[in-house]
C-alpha positions in Angstrom: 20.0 -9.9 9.7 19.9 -9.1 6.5 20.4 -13.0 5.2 18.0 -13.4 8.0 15.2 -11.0 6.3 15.7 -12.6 2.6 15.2 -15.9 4.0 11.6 -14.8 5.2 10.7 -13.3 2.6 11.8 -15.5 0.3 9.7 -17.9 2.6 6.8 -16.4 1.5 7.4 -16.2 -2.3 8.2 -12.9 -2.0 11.3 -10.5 -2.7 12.5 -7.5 -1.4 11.6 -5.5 -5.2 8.3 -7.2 -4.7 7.4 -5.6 -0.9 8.9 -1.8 -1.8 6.6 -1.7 -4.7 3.8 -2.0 -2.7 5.1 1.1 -0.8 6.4 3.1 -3.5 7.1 3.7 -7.4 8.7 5.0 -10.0 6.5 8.3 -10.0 7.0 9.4 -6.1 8.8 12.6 -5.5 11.5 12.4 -2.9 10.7 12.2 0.7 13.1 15.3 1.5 11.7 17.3 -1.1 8.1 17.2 0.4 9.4 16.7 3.8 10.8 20.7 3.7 7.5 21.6 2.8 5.1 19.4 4.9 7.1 19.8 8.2 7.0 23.6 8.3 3.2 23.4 8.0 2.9 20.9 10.3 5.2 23.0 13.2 2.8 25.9 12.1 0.0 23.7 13.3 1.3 22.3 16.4 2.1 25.9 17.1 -1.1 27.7 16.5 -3.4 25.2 18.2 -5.1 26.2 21.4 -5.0 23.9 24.9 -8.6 23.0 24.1 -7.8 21.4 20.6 -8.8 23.9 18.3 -7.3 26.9 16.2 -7.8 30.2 17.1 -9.1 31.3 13.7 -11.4 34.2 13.8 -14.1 32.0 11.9 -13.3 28.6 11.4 -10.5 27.2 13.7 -13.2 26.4 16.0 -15.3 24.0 13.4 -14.6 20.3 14.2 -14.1 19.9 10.4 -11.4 22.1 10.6 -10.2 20.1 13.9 -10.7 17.0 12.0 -8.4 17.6 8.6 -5.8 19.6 10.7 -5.8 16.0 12.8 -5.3 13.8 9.4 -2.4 15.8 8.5 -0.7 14.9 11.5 -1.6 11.9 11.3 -0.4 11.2 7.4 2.7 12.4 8.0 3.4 8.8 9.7 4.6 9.7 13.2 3.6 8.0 16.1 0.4 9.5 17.2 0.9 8.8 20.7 4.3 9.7 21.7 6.1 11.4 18.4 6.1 15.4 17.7 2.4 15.8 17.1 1.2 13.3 19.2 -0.5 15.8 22.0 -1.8 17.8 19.3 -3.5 14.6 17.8 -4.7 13.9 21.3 -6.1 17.6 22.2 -7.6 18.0 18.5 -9.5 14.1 19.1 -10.6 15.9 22.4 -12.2 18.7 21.3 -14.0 16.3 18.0 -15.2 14.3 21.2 -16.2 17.3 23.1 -18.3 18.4 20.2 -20.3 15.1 19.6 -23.6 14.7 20.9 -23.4 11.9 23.3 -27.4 11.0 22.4 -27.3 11.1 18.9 -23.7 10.8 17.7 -23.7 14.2 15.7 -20.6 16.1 15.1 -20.7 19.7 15.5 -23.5 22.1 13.9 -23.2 20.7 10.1 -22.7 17.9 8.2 -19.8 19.1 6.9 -18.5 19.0 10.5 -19.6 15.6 10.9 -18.9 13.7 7.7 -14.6 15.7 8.5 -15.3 15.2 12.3 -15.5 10.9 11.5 -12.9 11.2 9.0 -10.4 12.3 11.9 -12.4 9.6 14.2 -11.3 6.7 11.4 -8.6 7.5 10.5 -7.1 7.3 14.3 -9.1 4.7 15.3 -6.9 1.8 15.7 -3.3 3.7 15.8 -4.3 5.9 18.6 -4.5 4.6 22.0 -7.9 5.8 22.9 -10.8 4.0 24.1 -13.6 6.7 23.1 -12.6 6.2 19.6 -14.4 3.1 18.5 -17.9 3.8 20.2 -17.5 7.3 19.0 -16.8 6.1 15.4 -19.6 3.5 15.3 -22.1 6.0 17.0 -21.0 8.8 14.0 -21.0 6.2 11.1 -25.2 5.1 12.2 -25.8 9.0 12.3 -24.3 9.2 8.6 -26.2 6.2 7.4 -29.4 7.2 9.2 -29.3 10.2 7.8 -29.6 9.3 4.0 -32.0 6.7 4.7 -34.8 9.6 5.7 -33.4 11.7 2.8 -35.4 11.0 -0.7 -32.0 11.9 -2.5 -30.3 9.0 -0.8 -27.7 11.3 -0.4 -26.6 14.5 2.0 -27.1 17.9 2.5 -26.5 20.8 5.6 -28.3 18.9 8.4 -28.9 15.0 9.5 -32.9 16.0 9.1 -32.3 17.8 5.7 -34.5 16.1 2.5 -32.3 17.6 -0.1 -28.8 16.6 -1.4 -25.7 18.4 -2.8 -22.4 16.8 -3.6 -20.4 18.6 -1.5 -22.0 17.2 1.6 -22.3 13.9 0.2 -18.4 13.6 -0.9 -17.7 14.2 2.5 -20.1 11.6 4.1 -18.6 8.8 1.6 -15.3 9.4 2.2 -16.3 9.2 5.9 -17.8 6.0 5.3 -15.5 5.1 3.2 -12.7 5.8 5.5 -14.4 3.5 8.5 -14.9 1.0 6.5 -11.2 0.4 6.5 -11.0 0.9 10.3 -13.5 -2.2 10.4 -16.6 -0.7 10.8 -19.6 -2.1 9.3 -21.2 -0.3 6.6 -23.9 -1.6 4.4 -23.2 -1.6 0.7 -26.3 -0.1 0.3 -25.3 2.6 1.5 -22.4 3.2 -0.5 -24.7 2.4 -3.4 -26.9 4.6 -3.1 -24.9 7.7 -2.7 -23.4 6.4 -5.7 -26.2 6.8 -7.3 -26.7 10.5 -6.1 -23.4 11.1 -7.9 -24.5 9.4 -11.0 -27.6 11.7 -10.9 -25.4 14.7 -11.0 -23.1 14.3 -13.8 -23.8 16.0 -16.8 -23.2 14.6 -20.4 -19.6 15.9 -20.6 -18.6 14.2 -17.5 -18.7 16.4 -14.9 -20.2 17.0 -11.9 -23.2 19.3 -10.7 -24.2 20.5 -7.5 -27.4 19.5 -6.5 -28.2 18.2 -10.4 -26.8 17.4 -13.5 -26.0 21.3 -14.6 -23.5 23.5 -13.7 -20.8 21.2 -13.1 -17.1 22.4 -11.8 -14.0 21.2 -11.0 -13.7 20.6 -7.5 -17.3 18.8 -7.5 -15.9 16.6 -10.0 -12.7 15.8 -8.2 -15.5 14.9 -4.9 -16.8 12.7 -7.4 -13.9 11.3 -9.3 -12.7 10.0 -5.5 -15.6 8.8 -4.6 -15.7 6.5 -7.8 -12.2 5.7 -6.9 -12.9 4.3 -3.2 -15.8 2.4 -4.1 -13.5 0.5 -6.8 -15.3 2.1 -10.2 -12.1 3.8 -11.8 -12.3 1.4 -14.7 -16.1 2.9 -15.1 -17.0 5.3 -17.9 -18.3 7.1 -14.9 -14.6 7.9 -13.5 -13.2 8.3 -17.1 -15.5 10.8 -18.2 -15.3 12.5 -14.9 -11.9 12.7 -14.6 -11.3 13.9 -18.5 -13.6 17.1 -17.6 -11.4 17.4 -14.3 -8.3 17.8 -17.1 -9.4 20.0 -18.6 -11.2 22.1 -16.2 -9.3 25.2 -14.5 -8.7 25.3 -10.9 -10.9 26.8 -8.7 -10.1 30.3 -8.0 -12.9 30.6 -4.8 -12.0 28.1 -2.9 -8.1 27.0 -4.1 -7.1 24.5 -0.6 -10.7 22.8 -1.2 -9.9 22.2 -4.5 -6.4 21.1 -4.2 -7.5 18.4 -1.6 -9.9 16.7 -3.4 -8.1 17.3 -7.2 -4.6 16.0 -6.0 -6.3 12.7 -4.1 -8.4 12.3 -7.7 -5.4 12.6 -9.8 -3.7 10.2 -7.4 -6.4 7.8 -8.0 -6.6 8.0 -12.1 -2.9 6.6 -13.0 0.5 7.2 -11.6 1.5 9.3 -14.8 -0.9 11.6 -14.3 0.0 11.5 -10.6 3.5 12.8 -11.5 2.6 15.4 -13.4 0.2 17.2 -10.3 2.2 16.4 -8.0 5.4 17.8 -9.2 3.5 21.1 -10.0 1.5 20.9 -6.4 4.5 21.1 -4.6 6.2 23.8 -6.6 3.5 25.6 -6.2 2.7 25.1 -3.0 6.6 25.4 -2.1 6.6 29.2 -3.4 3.3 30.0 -1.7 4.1 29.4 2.1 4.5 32.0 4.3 7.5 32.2 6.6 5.4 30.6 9.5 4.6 27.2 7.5 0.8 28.3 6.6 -0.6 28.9 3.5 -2.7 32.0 2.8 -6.1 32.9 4.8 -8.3 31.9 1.9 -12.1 32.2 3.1 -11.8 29.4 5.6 -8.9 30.9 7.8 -5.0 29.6 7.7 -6.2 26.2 9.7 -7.9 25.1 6.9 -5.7 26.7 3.8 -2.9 25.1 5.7 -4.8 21.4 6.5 -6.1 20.8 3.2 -2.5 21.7 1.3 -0.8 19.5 3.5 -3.3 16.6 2.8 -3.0 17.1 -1.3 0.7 16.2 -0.7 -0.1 13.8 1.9 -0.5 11.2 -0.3 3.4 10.7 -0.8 3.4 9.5 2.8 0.5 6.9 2.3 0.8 6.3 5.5 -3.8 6.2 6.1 -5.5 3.8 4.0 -8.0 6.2 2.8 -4.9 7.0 0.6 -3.9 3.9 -0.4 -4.6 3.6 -4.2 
């Protein structure tokens, strides 16, 4: 078999060196290592989810963003999403997402944040999950997104699909979401992606960071949004990205809102070169290593243990790179 396999690839001018680099490199951490660490928050997950596909988080659990990134954990961790360990959790938290779309207008839940998270989850399982809903769901959730900024003067995102003002917050997560089903095969203009874009480039201030809803006040997890936004739409080699990512650097982490930082930070260091890749991530998961509780969670944080636990599971996701939203 073996002889077999060399033969093939050989066939195709390739070598086995030559197809395990496009899977791996010098900089990864050892599966194991992040394996202790990622499982346990995964059980805790499987665990605390209700029969109706949420989390039973006094204040969150319920939001179909929350649904949605507890979903792409799952989901990165490589499984089979249909029949291994967290397959019915996949299933139930894609059920309540589907419950919690307007079957008129395509709109996830009661924010955009919900929505632009909601069609993450929808992308990134559309095509490995055996579901039929998933596609006209998808398609239905990506013309919302792209209606949306085309009534907004911004030409960007904010709280509501009618809304005529923009932040970056609500914008990162509508690219990424459009980013993301792009991948799955869904048409999305370029224009689109352009002129969000352009929203972003409106925002940064002249040290390279990245404001709210303008060009002042910038911080570090809005420039981490940014930095990965650059990164999907194929700008890294832009003075954009550069100057973005050197005030991300040298920035400190946030202290509000940690998880939402590490989720976007880690997938922006990811993005900028694999030595500065191996620097965060070694730290990430020592630190995240010493901070989970017994039960696989991480801390309540102001979003609830669903969300604390989703979003540090997805900045060390990216060891898997098993979705091609984290594919570099």
């Amino acid at each position: 078999m073996a002889h077999l396999l060399a033969v093939v690839f050989c066939g195709f001018g390739w070598n086995f060196a030559a197809a395990q680099e496009l899977f791996s490199e010098k900089s990864d951490l050892a599966a194991s290592a992040v394996d202790r660490v990622y499982v346990r928050g995964l059980q805790f997950l499987s665990r605390s989810q209700t029969a109706d596909g949420r989390w039973p988080d006094a204040s969150y659990g319920g939001e179909p963003a929350v649904v949605g990134l507890a979903v792409v954990s799952m989901l990165a961790h490589g499984d089979d999403p249909n029949t291994g360990p967290y397959g019915q959790a996949i299933l139930r938290g894609l059920n309540y997402i589907l419950k919690n779309q307007e079957k008129r207008t395509g709109y996830i839940g009661r924010s955009m944040y919900n929505h632009g998270f909601g069609t993450l989850a929808l992308a990134e399982s559309y095509g490995v999950v055996k579901d039929a809903r998933l596609g006209p769901a998808l398609e239905q959730a990506v013309r919302l997104i792209v209606a949306s900024q085309k009534r907004n003067p911004a030409g960007a995102w904010r709280y509501s699909p009618e809304s005529t003002d923009a932040d970056t917050t609500v914008s990162g997560a509508q690219m990424v979401a459009l980013f993301a089903a792009r991948n799955a095969g869904i048409a999305v203009a370029e224009e689109a992606i352009q002129k969000g874009l352009k929203f972003f480039a409106a925002c940064q201030t002249p040290d390279g960071g990245i404001g709210y809803v303008s060009n002042a006040g910038p911080n570090g997890a809005r420039t981490a949004i940014a930095c990965l936004v650059l990164a999907l739409a194929k700008e890294k080699n832009s003075s954009a990205f550069k100057s973005a990512f050197a005030f991300l650097q040298k920035t400190p982490a946030e202290s509000s809102y940690p998880q939402y930082y590490l989720y976007y930070a880690s997938q922006a260091y990811f993005h900028a070169s694999p030595e500065a890749w191996k620097v965060w991530n070694q730290a990430n998961l020592k630190n995240l290593g010493a901070a989970q509780n017994p039960d696989g969670s991480w801390g309540d944080g102001q979003f609830g243990p669903t969300f604390s636990t989703a979003a540090s599971l997805l900045s060390l996701a990216l060891n898997y790179r098993y979705l091609p939203i984290y594919e570099r």
